[in-house]
N, C-alpha and C positions, 0 to 999 in steps of 0.2 A: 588431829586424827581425821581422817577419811575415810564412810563407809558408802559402800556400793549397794545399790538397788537387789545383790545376790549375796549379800551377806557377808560379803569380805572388807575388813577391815585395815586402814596401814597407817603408820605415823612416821612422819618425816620431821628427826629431829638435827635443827642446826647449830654448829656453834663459834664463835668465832673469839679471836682473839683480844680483841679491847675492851674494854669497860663495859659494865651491864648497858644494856638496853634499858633504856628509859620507855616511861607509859606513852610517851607522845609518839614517839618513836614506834615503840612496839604498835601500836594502832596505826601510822602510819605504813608499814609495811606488811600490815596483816591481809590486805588483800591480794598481794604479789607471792607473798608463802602461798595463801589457801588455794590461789591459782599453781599455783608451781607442785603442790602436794595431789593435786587435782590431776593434774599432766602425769606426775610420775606412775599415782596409783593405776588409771588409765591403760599407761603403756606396758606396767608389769601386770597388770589383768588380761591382757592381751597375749600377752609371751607365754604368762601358763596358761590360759583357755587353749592357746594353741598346742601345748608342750602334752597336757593333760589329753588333747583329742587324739594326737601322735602315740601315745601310750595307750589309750584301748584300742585304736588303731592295730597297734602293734600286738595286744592279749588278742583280738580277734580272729588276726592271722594264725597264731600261735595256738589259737585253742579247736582249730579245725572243725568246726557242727558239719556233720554230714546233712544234707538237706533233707533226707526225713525230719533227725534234732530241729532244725529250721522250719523246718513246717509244723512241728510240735509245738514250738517257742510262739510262730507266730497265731495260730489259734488258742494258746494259751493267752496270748496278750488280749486276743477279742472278748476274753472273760467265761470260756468255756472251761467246764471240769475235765478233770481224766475220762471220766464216763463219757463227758460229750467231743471230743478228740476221739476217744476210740472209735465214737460211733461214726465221726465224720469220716475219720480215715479207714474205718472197717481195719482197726486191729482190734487187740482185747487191752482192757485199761491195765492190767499187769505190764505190757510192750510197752503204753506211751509212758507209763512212771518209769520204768527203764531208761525211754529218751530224757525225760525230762533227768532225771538223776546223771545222766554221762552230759546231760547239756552244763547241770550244776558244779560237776566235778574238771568239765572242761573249760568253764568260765571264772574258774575258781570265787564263787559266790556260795553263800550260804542257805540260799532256798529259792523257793521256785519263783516266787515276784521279781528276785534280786537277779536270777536269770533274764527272766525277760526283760527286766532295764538295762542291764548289762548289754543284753542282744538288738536294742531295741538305740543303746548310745552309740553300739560303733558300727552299726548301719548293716546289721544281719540278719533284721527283719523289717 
């Protein structure tokens, strides 16, 4: 079993056709596995990191923030209230919960922090 410094885990199990593996054995080739299970976790870590950035990628395209939402999202990220967002942008904090809610409903996330990670992973703020 191999785990990653980010929490993901894999186990690469082999088997082969002749007689068990003996302990000599088995120690003898256990640092050729631990390298080989090393390589593979590695390269499939890789494939989804990439596959996984392609997909919010692709929700970001798809969920259109109008750049007011964007500008909501990102003074929300700066750790400002509705109150202090309105005040920056001179709306009334009834508007920015507005944006914030069509930003929630467009990133399909279930509240407002999860917004702005969501906005904040596929580079829309």
């Amino acid at each position: 079993m191999v785990h990653s410094g980010r929490g993901v885990s894999s186990v690469l199990s082999l088997v082969r056709s002749q007689d068990e593996i003996s302990i000599g054995e088995f120690y003898d080739k256990a640092g050729d596995v631990l390298w080989l299970a090393n390589l593979v976790h590695n390269a499939l870590a890789i494939r989804i990191d990439t596959a996984v950035q392609q997909q919010l990628a692709d929700s970001a395209a798809e969920a259109g923030l109008s750049p007011r939402e964007r500008e909501v999202l990102k003074w929300t990220a700066q750790g400002l209230t509705s109150v202090d967002v309105a005040k920056v942008l001179q709306l009334s904090e009834r508007t920015v919960n507005f944006h914030i809610a069509r930003c929630i409903e467009k990133l399909g996330v279930c509240n407002k922090l999860s917004a702005v990670v969501r906005a904040v992973l596929c580079g829309l703020i």
